[in-house]
C-alpha positions as CSV (number, residue, x, y, z in Angstrom):
1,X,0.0,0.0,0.0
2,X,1.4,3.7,-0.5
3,X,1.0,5.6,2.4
4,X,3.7,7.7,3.5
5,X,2.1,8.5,6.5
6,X,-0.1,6.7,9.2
7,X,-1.5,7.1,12.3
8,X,-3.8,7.0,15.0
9,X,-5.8,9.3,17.6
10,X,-8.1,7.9,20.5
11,X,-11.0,10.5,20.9
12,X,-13.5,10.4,23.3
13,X,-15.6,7.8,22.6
14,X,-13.5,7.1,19.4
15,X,-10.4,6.0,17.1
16,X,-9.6,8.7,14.0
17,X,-7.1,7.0,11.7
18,X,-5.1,9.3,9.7
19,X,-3.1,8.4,6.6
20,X,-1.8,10.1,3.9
21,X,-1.1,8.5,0.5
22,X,2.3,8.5,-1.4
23,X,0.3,11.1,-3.9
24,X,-0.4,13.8,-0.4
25,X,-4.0,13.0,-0.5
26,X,-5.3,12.7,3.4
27,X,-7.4,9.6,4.1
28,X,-9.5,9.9,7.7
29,X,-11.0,6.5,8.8
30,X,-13.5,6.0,11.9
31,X,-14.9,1.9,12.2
32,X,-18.7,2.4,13.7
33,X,-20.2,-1.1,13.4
34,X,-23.2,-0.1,14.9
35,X,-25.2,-0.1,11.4
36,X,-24.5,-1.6,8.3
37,X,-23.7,1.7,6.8
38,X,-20.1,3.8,5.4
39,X,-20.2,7.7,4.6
40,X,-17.8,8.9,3.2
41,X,-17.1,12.8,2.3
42,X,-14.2,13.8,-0.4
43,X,-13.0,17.7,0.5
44,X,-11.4,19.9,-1.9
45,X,-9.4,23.2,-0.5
46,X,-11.3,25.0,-3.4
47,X,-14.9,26.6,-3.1
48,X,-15.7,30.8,-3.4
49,X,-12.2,32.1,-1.5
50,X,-10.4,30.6,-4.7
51,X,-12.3,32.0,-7.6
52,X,-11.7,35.0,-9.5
53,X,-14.2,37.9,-8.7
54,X,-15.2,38.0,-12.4
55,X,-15.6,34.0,-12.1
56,X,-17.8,34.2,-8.7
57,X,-20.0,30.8,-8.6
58,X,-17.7,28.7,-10.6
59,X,-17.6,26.5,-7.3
60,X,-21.0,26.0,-7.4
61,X,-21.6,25.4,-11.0
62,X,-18.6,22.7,-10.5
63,X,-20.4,20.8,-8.3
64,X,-23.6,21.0,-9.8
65,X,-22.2,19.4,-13.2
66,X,-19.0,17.3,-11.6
67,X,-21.7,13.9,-11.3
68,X,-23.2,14.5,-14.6
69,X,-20.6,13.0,-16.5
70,X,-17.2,11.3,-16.9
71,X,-15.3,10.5,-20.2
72,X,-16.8,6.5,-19.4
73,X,-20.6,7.2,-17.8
74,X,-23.0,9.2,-18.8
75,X,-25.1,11.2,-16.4
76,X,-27.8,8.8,-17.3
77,X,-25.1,5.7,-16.4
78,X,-24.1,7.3,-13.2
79,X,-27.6,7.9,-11.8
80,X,-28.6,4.3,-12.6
81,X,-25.3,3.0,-11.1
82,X,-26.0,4.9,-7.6
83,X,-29.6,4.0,-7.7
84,X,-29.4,0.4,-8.3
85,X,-27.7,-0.2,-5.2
86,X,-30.1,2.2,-3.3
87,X,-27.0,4.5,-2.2
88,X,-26.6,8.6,-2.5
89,X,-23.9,10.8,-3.8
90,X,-24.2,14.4,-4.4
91,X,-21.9,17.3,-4.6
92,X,-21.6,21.0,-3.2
93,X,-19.4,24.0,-2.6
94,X,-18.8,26.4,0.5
95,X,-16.7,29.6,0.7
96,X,-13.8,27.5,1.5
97,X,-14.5,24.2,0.4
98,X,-15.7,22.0,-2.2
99,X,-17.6,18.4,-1.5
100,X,-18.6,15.0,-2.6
101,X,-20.5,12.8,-0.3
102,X,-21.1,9.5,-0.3
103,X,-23.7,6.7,1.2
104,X,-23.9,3.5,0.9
105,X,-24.4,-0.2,2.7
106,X,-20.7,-1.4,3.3
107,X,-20.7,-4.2,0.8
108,X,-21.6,-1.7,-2.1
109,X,-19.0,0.6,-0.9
110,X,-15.8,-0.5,-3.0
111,X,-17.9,-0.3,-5.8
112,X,-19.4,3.4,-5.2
113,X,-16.1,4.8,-4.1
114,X,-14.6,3.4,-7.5
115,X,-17.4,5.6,-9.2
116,X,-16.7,8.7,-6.7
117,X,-12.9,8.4,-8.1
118,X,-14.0,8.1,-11.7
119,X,-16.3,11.3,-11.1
120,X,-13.4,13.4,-9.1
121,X,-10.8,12.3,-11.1
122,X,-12.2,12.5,-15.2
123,X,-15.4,14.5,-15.1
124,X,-16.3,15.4,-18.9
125,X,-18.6,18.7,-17.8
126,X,-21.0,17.8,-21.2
127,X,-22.2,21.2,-22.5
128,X,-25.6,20.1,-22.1
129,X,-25.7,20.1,-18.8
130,X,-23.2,22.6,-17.9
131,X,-25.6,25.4,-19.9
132,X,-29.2,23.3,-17.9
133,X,-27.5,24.0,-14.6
134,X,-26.1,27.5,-15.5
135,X,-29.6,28.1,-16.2
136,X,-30.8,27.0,-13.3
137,X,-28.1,28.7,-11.1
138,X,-29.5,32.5,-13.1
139,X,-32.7,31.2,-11.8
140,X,-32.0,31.1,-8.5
141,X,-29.7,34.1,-8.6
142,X,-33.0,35.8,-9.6
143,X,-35.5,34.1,-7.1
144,X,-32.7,35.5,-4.4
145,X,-33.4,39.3,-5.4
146,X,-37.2,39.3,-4.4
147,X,-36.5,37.5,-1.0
148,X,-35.6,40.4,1.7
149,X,-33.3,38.1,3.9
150,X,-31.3,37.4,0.7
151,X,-30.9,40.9,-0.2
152,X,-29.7,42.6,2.8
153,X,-27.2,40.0,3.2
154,X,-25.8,40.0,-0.2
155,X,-25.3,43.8,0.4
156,X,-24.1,43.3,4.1
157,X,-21.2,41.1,2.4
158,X,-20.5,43.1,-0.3
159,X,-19.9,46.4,2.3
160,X,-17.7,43.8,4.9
161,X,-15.6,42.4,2.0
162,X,-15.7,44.8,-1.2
163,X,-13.0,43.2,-3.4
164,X,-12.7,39.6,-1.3
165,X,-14.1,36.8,-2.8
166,X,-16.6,36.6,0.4
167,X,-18.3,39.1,-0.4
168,X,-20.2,37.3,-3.5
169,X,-22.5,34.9,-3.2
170,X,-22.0,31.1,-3.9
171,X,-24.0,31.5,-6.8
172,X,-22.0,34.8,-8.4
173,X,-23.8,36.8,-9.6
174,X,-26.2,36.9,-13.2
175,X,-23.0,38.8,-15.0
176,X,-20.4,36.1,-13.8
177,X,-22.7,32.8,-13.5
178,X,-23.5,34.1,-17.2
179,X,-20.2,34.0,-18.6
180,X,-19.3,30.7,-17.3
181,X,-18.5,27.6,-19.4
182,X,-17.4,24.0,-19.7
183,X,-13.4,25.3,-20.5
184,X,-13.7,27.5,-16.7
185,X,-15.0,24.5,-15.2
186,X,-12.3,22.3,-16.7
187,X,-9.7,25.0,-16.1
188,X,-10.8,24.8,-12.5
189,X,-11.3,21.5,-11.9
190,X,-7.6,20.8,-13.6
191,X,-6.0,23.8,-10.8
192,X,-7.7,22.1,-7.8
193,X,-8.8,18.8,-8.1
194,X,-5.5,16.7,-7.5
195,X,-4.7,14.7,-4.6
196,X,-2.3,16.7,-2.4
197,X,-5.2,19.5,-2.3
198,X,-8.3,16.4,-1.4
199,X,-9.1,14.9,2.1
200,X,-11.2,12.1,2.1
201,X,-13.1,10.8,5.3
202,X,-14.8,7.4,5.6
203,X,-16.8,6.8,8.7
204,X,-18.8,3.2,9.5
205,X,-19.1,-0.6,9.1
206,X,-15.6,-1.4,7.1
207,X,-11.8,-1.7,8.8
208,X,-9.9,1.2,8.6
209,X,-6.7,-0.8,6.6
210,X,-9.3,-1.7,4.3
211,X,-11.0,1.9,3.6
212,X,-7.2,3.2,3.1
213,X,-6.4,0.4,1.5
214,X,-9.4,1.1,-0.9
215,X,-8.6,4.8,-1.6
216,X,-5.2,3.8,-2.2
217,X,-6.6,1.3,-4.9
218,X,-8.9,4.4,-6.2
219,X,-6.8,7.1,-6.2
220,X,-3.3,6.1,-5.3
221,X,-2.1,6.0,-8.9
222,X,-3.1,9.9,-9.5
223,X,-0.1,12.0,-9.9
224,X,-0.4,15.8,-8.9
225,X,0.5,18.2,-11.8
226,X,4.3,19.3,-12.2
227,X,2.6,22.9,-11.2
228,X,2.0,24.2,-7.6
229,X,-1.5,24.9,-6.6
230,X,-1.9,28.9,-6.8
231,X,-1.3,30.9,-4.4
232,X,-4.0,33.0,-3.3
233,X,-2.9,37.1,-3.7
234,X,-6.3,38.0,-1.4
235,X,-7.2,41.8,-0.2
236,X,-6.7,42.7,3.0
237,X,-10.1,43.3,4.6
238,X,-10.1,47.4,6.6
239,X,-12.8,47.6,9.0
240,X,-14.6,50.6,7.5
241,X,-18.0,50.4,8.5
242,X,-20.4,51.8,6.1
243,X,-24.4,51.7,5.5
244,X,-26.4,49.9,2.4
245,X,-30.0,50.4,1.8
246,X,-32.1,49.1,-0.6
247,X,-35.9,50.2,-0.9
248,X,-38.3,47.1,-1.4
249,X,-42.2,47.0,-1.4
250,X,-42.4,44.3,1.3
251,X,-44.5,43.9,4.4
252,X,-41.6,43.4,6.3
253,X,-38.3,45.1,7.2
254,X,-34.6,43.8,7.0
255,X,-32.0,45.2,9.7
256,X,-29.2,43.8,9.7
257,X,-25.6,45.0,12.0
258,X,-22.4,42.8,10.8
259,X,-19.0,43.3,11.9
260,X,-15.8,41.6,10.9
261,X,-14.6,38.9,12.7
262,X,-12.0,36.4,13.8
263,X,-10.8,33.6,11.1
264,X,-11.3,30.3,12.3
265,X,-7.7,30.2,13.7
266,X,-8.1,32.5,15.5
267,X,-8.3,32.5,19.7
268,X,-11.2,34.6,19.8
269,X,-12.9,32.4,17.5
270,X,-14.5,30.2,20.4
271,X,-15.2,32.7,22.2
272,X,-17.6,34.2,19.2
273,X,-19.3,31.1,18.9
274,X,-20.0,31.0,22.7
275,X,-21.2,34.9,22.5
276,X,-23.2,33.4,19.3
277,X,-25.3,31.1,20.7
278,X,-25.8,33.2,24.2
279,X,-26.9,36.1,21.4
280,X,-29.0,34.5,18.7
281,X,-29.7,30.4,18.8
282,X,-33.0,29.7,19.5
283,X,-36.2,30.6,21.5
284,X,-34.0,30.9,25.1
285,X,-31.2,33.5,23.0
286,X,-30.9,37.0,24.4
287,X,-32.2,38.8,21.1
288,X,-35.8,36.8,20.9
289,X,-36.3,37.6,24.8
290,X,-35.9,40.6,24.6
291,X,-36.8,41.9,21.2
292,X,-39.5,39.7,20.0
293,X,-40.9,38.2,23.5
294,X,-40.6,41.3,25.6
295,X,-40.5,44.4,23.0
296,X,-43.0,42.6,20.2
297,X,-40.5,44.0,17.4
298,X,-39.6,41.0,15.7
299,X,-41.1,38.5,13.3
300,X,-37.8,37.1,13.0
301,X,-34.4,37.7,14.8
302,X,-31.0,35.8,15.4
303,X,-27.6,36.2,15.0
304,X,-25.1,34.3,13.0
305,X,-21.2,34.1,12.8
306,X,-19.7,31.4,10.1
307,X,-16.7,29.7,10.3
308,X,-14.1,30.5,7.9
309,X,-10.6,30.3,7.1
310,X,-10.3,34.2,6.7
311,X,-11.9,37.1,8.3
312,X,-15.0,36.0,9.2
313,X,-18.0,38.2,10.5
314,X,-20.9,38.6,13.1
315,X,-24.5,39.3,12.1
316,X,-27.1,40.0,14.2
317,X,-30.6,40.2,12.4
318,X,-34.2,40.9,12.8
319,X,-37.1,41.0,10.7
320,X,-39.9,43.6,11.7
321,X,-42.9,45.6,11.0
322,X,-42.0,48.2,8.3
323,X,-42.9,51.3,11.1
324,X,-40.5,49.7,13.7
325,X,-37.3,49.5,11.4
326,X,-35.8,52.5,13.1
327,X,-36.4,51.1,16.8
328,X,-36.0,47.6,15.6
329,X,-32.1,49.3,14.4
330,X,-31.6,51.1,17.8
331,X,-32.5,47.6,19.5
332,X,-30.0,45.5,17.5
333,X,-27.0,48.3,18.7
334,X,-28.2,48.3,21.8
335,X,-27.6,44.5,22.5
336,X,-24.4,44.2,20.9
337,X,-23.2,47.9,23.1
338,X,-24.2,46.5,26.5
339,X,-22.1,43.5,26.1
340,X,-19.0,46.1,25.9
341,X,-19.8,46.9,29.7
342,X,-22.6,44.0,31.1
343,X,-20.6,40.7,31.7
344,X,-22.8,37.9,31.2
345,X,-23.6,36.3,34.5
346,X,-22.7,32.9,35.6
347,X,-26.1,31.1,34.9
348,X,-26.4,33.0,31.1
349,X,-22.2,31.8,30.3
350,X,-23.5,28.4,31.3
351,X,-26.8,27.5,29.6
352,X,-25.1,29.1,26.2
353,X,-22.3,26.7,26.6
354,X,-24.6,24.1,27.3
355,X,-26.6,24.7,24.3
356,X,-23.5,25.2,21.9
357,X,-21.9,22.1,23.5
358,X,-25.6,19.9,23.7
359,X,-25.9,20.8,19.5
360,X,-22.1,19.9,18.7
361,X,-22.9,16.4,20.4
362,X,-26.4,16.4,18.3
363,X,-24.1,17.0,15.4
364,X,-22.3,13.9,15.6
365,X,-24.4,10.9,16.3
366,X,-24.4,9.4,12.6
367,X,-21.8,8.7,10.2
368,X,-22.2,11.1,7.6
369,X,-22.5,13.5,10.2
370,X,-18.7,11.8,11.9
371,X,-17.4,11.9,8.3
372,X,-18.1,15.5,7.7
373,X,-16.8,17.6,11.1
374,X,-13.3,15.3,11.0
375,X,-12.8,16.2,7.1
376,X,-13.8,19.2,7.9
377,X,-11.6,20.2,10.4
378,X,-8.3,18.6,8.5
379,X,-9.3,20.4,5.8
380,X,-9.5,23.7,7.3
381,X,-5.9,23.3,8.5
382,X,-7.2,22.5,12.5
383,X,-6.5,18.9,12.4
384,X,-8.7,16.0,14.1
385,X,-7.6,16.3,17.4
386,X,-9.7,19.7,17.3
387,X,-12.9,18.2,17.9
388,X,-12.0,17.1,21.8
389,X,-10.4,20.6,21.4
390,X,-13.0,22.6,20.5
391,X,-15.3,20.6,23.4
392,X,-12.5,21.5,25.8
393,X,-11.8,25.4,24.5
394,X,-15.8,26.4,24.9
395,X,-16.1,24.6,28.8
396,X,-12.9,27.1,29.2
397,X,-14.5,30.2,28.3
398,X,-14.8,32.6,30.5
399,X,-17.4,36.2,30.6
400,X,-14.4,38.3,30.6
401,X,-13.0,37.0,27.7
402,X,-16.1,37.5,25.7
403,X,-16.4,41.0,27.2
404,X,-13.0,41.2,25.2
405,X,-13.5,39.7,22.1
406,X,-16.5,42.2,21.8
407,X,-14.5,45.3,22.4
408,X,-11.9,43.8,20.0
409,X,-14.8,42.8,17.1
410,X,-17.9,44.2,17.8
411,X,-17.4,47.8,17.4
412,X,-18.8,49.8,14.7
413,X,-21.5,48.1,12.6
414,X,-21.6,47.9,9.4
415,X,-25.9,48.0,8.2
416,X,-27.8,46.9,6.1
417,X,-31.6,47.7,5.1
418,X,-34.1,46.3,2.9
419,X,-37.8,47.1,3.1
420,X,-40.2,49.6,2.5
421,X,-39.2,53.4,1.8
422,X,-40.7,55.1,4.8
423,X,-39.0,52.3,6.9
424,X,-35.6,52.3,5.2
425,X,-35.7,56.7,5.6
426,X,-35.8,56.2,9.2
427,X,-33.8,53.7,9.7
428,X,-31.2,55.5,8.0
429,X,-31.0,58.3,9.5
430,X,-30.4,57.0,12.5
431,X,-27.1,57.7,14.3
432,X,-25.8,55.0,16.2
C-alpha cells in the first residue's frame, strides 16, 4: 500500500485514523459497526475564496455538473449505477471548500467509491448540462433578489468584504454565472482537483486498513501536476463600516448589523461562537427575549457568525414591522453595546455553553454527520484532534474573555436595510 504516512488518535468515545497517501491525499478513517452503513465525504481546498471575482460561482456550478458525467458514464449511467444499489452521492461547494458525499451499505461501498474516483478524477462537464444547470443557477440568482433576507445579506457582504471573494454569493452573480462555461470549469477543476489538495473521510461498518487500502486502490495512482496549486494574492479586509440600503415594497423590514470577525484560527474564534449562541440560537437567545418576546418588534431575529478560514463576521438580524425599522435598528445596537460593559452572569455563560456544546454532540451521532466535522476540520488546516479541542476550549471560556472579544470585534456596525421606503428613511437616518 502507499502511504507515506499513518497514524492513530483515540478521541472520546472514538479512534480517527489518519493516513496520507504517497500522492499527499489525506485519508481519515473511523470503524462504527453499529449499522451496516459507510459515509464517506471527499474535501477539496477550493470553493468561493479561490475563484476570480469575475468568475464568482464557478464553485457552485462545478459541483452541480461534476456527477453529470465522466469520459466513461454518462449522467444517465451514473444515476442508474447509484440508484441500483439504493446508495446517495451528491456534490456542493462552500466559501472555502468544495464536497462529494457518499452513502452506501458497506458491501456496495468499494464499488461506489470506485465511481466517486471516476467522477473526481475524469469529469467530462458535457455542455448540455453545464448550460441546464447554469440556467438554473441564473434562476436562483433571480429568485434570491425578491426574497428580503437574501438581499440585505448580499449587500451586508459586499460592504464587509468589497474586493474579497466573500463578499459574492456562492451562486455569483447573473454577469459572472452568465459567462461561465465547460473550459472555466475544466480549467478549475484541472488547478484544484489533484490529490495533495483532497481529504477524504470514511466513517462506518468497514476496517480502517481496508478503507485506506481502498482509496489507495482508487486514487493512489493519480499524480499531482508538475505545477503548484496557486497561491492565493487576497485583499486585506479594513474595518470601515459603512451603510447599504435598498428600498423594497415588502411587508416586512430587514435590519441587519455585521461586523468583521476572527478567522477560524483565530483564539477569539471560540469565544464568538459562545457569544453566538448566548446572542442568537433559538427561542432561550438573548435577542428573541428581549426583542421579540418582551418588546413585540420582531417576526424574526437571530444572529449568526460562520466559520471561515479568513476574516469571518458577526451578524445580528431581525425582521420587523416596516414602522418599527428604526427602533428595531436602535435595538440590535443596543444589544451588541451592553455586552461592551454588562458581563454575562454565571447562569447566562452556562446555559449558552450548554446549548452550543448539547448541539455539537447532536451534530455527531451518525456517520455522515462523523465523516463531515473530522474532514472538515483537517481540511480547514485544525486537524482532528480539534474536535475534543473545540469541546474543551468552549467549557474554558470565560465572561471576561467575551467582554473582550466584543471590544476587539464588535465595534462599529456595518448596516444593512431592505424594506419599504418610509421604513428604510428612518432607519437611515439613525445615528448609532
Amino acid at each position: 500500500m502507499a502511504i507515506q504516512e499513518k497514524i492513530a488518535h483515540s478521541l472520546q468515545n472514538r479512534t480517527v485514523n489518519r493516513a496520507v497517501l504517497n500522492n499527499g491525499m489525506v485519508v481519515l478513517t473511523v470503524e462504527n459497526p453499529a449499522a451496516d452503513i459507510v459515509a464517506a465525504r471527499l474535501y477539496v481546498r477550493a470553493g468561493g475564496r479561490y475563484e476570480p471575482l469575475q468568475q464568482a460561482g464557478l464553485s457552485h456550478l462545478l459541483s452541480a455538473v461534476i456527477t453529470k458525467g465522466t469520459d466513461r458514464l454518462s449522467s444517465q449511467a451514473i444515476a442508474e449505477r447509484v440508484e441500483s444499489v439504493g446508495a446517495s452521492l451528491g456534490a456542493d461547494s462552500a466559501p472555502d471548500y468544495c464536497l462529494l458525499s457518499l452513502k452506501t451499505v458497506s458491501a456496495d461501498f468499494p464499488e461506489m467509491l470506485e465511481l466517486l474516483a471516476e467522477l473526481v478524477r475524469s469529469p467530462s462537464f458535457p455542455v448540455e448540462e453545464v448550460e441546464l444547470e447554469r440556467k438554473l443557477a441564473l434562476q436562483s440568482i433571480r429568485s434570491m433578489q425578491e426574497q428580503p433576507f437574501a438581499v440585505a445579506n448580499a449587500q451586508l457582504r459586499q460592504i464587509l468584504y468589497d474586493q474579497h471573494p466573500y463578499a459574492m454569493s456562492s451562486l455569483g452573480t447573473e454577469t459572472t454565472m452568465g459567462q461561465l462555461d465547460q473550459a472555466a470549469l475544466q480549467h478549475y477543476h484541472q488547478t484544484y482537483f489533484r490529490p495533495d489538495n483532497l481529504v477524504i473521510s470514511i466513517v462506518g461498518r468497514i476496517e480502517p486498513d481496508t478503507a485506506t487500502a481502498l482509496v489507495d486502490r482508487y486514487f493512489g495512482d493519480w499524480q499531482n501536476s508538475a505545477a503548484s496549486l496557486p497561491v492565493l494574492d487576497l485583499p486585506t479586509v479594513m474595518v470601515q463600516p459603512e451603510r447599504a440600503v435598498t428600498e423594497q415594497d415588502t411587508q416586512q423590514a430587514i435590519v441587519m448589523l455585521g461586523y468583521l470577525a476572527a478567522a477560524v484560527q483565530s483564539t477569539d474564534h471560540i469565544v464568538l461562537k459562545v457569544l453566538n449562541t448566548y446572542l442568537g440560537n433559538g427561542l432561550s437567545s438573548r435577542l428573541f427575549v428581549e426583542l421579540r418576546e418582551k418588546r413585540g418588534l420582531a417576526y424574526d431575529v437571530s444572529a449568526f457568525y460562520p466559520t471561515r478560514v479568513d476574516t469571518s463576521h458577526f451578524v445580528t438580524y431581525i425582521g420587523t414591522a416596516p414602522d418599527n425599522a428604526a427602533i428595531a435598528l436602535e435595538g440590535l445596537h443596543h444589544e451588541v453595546e451592553r455586552l461592551h460593559e454588562v458581563l454575562l452572569t454565571p447562569e447566562e455563560l452556562q446555559a449558552a455553553k450548554n446549548k452550543l456544546l448539547g448541539q455539537y454532540a447532536l451534530g455527531k451521532q451518525t456517520n455522515a454527520q462523523i465523516a463531515q466535522i473530522f474532514g472538515w476540520y483537517e481540511t480547514l488546516g485544525l486537524g482532528i484532534a480539534y474536535d475534543q479541542q473545540f469541546q474543551e476550549a468552549v467549557a474554558a471560556v470565560t465572561a471576561e474573555e467575551i467582554q473582550q472579544a466584543v471590544r476587539q470585534h464588535l465595534t462599529q456596525p456595518y448596516i444593512s436595510l431592505v424594506g419599504p421606503k418610509v421604513a428604510m428613511d428612518l432607519a437611515a437616518e439613525m445615528v448609532l
